[in-house]
N, C-alpha and C positions, 0 to 999 in steps of 0.2 A: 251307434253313437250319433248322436244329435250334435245341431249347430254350438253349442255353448262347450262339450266335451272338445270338439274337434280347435276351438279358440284357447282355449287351456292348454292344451298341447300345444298348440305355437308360440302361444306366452312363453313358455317355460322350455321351449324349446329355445326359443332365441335368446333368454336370457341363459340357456347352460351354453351355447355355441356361439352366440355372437350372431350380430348380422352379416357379416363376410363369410362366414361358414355354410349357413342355413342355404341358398341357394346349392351347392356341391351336396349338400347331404338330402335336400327333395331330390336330386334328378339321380344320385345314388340307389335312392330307394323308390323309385320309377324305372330305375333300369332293374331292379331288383324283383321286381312284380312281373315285370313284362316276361323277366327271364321264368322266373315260375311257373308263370302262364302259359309259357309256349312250349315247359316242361311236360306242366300236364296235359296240354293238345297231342304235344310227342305221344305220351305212354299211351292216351285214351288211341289216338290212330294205331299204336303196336300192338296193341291189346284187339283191336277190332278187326288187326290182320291177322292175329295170330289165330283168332276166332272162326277168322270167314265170316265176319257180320261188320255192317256199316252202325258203328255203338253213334253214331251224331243225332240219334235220335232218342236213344236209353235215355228217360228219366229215373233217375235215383229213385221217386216214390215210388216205383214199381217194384221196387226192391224190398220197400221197407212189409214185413212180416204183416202188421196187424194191416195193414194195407190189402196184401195178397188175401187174406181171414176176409176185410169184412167185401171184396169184391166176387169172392166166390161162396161163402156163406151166407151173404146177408142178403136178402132181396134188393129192390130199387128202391125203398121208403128203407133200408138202413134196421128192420123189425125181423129178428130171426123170428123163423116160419112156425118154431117150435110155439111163441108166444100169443101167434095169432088168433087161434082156435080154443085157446084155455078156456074153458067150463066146470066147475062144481059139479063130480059123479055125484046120484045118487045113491042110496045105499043099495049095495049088492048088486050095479053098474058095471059090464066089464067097459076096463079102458077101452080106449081104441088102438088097433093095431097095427103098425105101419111094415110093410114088405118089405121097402127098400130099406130100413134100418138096421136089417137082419144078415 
């Protein structure tokens, strides 16, 4: 949400609440965030004891799959290894043959 979105909402916030209102319903929903927040600090600490591991360093992207894919498959330049070597066999060329494939 950008500057102009975040003005809109207040507009039309003040106009369904009122001025006398609007003050009571930000710090409502400032105490409502904070509480969330300190919800999910709770679970990530219970979760990291029930573990045996300190999670305050776990980044989500490590988590994310194509993530895990291209950090263990793909080289350093991101070029699986398969495409790097591609050549046009001649005719009656055997392939080449990889050991560890097998």
């Amino acid at each position: 949400m950008g500057v102009p979105e975040i003005g809109l909402i207040l507009v039309v916030a003040l106009l369904v609440f009122g001025p006398d209102k609007l003050p009571e319903l930000a710090k409502q929903a400032g105490g409502f965030v904070r509480t969330v927040r300190r919800m999910a600090d709770n679970a990530k600490n219970d979760l990291g004891r029930e573990i045996g591991q300190d999670l305050s360093d776990l980044n989500l992207r490590d988590l994310d799959p194509r993530e895990i894919v291209r950090r263990n498959l793909l080289d350093d330049d991101t070029t699986p290894a398969a495409t790097k070597e591609t050549r046009i066999l001649r005719p009656g060329e055997i392939p080449p043959f990889d050991t560890e494939s097998t």
